[in-house]
C-alpha positions in Angstrom: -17.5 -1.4 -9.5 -16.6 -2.0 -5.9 -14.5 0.3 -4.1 -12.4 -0.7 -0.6 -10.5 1.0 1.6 -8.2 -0.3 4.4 -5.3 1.0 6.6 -2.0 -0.2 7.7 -2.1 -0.8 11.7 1.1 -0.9 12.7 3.4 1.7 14.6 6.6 0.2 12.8 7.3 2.9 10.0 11.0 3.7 7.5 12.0 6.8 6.5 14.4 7.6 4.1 17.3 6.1 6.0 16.3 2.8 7.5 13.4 1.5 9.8 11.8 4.0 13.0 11.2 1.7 15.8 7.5 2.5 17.6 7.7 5.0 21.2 5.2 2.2 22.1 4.3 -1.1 21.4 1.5 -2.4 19.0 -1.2 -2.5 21.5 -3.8 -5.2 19.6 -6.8 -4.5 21.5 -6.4 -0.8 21.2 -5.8 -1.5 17.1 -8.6 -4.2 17.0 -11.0 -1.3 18.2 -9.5 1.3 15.7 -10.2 -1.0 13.0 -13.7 -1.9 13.9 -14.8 1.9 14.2 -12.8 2.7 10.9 -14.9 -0.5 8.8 -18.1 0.9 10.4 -20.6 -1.0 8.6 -18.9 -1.6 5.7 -18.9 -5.2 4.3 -15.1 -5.3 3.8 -12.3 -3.5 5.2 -8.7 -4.3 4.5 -5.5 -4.7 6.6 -2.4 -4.1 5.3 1.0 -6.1 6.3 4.2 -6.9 5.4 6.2 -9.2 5.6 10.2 -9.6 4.3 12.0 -12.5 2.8 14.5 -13.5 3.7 13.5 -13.7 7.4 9.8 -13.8 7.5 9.1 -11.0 9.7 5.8 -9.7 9.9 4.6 -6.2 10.9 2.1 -5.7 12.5 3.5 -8.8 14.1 0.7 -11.8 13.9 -1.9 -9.9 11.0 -4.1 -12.4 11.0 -5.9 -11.7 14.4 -7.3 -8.4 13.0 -8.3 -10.2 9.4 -11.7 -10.9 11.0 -15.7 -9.8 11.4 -15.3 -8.7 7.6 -11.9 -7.6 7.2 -9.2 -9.1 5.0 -5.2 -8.8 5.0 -3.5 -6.7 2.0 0.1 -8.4 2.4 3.3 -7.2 1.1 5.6 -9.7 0.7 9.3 -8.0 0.7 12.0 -9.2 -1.5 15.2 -8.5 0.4 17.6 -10.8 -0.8 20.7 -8.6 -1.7 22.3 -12.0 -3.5 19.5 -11.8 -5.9 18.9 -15.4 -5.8 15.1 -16.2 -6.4 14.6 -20.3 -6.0 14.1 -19.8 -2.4 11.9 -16.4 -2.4 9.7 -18.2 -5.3 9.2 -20.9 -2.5 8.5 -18.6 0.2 5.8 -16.3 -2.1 4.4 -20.1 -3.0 4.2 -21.2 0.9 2.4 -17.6 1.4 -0.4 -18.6 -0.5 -0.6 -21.6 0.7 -0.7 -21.1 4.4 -2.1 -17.3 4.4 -4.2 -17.7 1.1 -7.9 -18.2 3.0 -7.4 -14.0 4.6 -6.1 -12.3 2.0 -7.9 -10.1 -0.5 -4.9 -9.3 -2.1 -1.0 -10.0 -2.2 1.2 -7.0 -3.4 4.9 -8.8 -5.2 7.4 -6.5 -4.0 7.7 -2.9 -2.1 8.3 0.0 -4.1 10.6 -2.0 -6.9 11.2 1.4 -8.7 12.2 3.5 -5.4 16.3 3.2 -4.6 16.2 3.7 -0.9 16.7 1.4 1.8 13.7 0.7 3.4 12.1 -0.6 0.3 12.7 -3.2 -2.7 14.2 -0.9 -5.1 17.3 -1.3 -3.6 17.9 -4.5 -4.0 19.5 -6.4 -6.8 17.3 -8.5 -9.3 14.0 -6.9 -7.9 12.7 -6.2 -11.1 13.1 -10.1 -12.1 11.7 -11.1 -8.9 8.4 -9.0 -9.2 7.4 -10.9 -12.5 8.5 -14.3 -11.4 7.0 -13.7 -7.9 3.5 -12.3 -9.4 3.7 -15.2 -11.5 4.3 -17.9 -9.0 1.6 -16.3 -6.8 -1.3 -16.1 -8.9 0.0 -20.0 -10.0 0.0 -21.3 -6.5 -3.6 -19.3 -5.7 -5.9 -21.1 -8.5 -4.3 -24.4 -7.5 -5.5 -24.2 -4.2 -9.1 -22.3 -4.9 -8.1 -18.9 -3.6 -9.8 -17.8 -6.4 -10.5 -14.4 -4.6 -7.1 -13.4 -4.0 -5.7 -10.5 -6.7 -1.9 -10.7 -7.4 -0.2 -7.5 -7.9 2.4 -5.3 -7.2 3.1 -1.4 -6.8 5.2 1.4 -7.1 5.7 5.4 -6.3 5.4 8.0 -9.0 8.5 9.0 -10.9 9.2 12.8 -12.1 12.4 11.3 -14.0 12.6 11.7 -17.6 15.4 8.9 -17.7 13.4 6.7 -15.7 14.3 3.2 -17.4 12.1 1.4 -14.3 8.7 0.5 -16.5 10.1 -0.1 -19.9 12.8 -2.7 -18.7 9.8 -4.1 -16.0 7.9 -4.6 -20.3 10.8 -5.8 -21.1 10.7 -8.8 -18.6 7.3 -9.3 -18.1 5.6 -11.7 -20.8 2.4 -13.6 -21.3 2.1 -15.3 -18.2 3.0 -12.2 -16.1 0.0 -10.0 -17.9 -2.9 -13.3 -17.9 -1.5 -13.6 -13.5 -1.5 -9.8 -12.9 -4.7 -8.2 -10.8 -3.8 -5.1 -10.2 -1.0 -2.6 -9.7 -0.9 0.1 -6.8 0.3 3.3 -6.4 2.0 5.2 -3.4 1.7 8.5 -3.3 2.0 11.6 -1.0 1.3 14.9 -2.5 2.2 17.4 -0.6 4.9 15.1 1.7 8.0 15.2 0.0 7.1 18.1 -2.4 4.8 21.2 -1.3 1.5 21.8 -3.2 -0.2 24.7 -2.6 -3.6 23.8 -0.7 -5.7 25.3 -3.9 -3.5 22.6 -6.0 -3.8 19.7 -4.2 -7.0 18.2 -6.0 -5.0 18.8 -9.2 -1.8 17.5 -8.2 -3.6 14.0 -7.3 -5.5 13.9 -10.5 -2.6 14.3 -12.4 -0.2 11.8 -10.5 -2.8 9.0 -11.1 -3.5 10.2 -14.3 0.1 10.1 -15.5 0.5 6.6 -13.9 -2.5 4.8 -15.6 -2.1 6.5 -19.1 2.0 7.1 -19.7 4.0 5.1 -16.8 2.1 1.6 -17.0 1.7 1.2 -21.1 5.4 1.6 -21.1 5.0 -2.1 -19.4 2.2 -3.1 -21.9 -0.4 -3.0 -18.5 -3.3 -1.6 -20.4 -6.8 0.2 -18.7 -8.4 -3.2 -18.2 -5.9 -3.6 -15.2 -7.2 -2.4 -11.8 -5.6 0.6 -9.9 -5.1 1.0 -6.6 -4.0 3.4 -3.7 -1.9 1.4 -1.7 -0.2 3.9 0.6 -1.5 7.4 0.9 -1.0 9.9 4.1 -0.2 13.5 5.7 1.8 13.7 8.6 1.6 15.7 11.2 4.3 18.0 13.1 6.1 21.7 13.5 3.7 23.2 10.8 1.7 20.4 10.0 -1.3 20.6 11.8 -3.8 17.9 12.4 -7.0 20.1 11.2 -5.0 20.9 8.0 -4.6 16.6 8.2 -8.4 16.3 8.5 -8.6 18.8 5.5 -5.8 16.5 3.3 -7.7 13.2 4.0 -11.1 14.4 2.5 -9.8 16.1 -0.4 -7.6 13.4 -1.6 -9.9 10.5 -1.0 -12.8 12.1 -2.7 -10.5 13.4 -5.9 -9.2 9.3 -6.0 -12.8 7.7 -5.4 -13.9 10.8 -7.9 -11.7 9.2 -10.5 -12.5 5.5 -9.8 -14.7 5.1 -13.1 -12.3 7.0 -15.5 -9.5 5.6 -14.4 -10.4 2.3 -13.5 -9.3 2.6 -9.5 -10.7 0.1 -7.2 -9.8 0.6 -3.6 -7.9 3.1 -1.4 -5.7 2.2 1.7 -4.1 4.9 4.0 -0.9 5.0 6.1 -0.9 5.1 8.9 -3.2 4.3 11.8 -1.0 5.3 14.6 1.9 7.7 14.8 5.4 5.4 14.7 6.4 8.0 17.8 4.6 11.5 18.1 7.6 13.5 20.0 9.6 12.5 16.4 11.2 14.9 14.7 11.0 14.9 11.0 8.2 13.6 8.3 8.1 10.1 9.0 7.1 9.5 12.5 3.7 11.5 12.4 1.7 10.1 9.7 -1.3 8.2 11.9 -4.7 8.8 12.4 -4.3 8.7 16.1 -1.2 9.7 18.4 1.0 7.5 19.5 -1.2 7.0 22.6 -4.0 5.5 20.4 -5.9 9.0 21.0 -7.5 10.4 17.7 -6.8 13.2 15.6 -9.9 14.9 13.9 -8.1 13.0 10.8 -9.5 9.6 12.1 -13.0 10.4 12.4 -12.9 12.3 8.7 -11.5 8.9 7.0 -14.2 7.0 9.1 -16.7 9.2 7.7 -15.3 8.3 4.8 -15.4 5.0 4.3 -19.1 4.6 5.3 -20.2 7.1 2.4 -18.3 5.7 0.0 -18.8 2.3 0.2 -22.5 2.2 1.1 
């Protein structure tokens, strides 16, 4: 089974509240370089982007110059329409194959559609209609042009809610056509983020968040073990009592307990977030979480995922 990793490039970055605009600009030399050392000699390395509808944005702003010597995009396409209509977002997921089909590796249906917060697609009306119809349209569009490469998917972020109605209404909604089109789902996670785990805990508290999502939250969709997982977002910041060695430390032990469970749980590919820092005088969680500083200056986090990546995929 082939594993890949990837990273998102971009210093754009939300928090809980809305979108953190970059101390600095994307500088794409600087990230062209970052990415070359990070893929090392491994024979694929993935890029991830977004990009919103309505509006089109992209961020990093123009992907496609870093999908090259090797590397592929992983693209988000964001469903933002707050009137819920979907004629026009079917169109634009359609027209995203069509012209962006020949770099992607995959195309992820939606952001977070089972997270309520601004930033993401949770919060939006209809998401959950727009995720089937949109995975459906995709993977339609791909075999009639020959992008027979590109895996359709979507993701989401763990939930520790009992009531949770997210996956069995998603089951509800999603039918034949959804199941034969879907590639893979992903998972976002950050142990350790948003809820402390001891550092003796941490292996555990990944096992059993990935655990819990392939064998109790996706059956409750009828998306059985034969469907690929993957890590979509994963990261540590760093900040007032965060320190970048104990980063360096996080990276390893995560990565290694996720590719540990690739076989058993049927987990093909890891992708982290972030490369840079959004802004590395930020207060808070959110504007910390890159490999390097904001400056494009590494923290001993970048060359541990490097390392990485060249053991595990060779």
């Amino acid at each position: 089974m082939t594993f890949t990793f990837g990273i998102y490039p971009g210093g754009l970055a939300g928090d809980d509240t809305g979108v953190i605009t970059p101390a600095r600009p994307d500088d794409p030399a600087r990230i062209t370089a970052a990415l070359r050392e990070l893929q090392g000699g491994a024979g694929e390395f993935l890029v991830r982007a977004y990009r919103s509808y309505p509006g089109g944005e992209h961020t990093p702003e123009r992907p496609e110059r870093y999908a090259v010597e090797g590397r592929r995009l992983d693209l988000v396409v964001q469903y933002r329409e707050r009137s819920g209509e979907l004629a026009g977002w079917l169109d634009f997921v359609r027209r995203t194959v069509r012209t962006e089909g020949h770099r992607l590796a995959l195309l992820q249906i939606c952001e977070e559609p089972n997270l309520d917060l601004p930033p993401v697609d949770g919060s939006i009306p209809n998401v959950r209609r727009a995720l089937v119809e949109g995975v459906v349209a995709a993977k339609e569009e791909a075999l009639a042009h020959g992008f027979d490469r590109l895996a359709v998917g979507f993701n989401a972020v763990p939930s520790f809610d009992p009531a949770d109605t997210f996956w069995t209404e998603l089951g509800t909604l999603a039918d034949e056509r959804f199941h034969r089109a879907l590639d893979y789902v992903g998972l976002d996670f950050f142990p350790d983020v948003f809820r402390p785990v001891p550092p003796s805990q941490l292996a555990d508290a990944v096992r059993a968040v990935l655990t819990g999502f392939r064998r109790d939250a996706l059956p409750r969709a009828g998306i059985g073990p034969d469907v690929p997982l993957r890590i979509c977002e994963n990261g540590w910041p760093t900040g007032p009592g965060r320190s970048e060695a104990r980063q360096a430390e996080v990276v390893a032990e995560v990565v290694r307990t996720v590719a540990g469970l690739a076989a058993e749980l049927h987990v093909t590919g890891y992708a982290f977030f972030a490369l840079r820092d959004a802004d590395s005088a930020g207060a808070g969680l959110f504007p910390r979480f890159g490999l390097l500083r904001d400056d494009y200056t590494p923290k001993p986090a970048f060359a541990v995922y490097r390392g990485l990546v060249q053991e595990l995929t060779n």
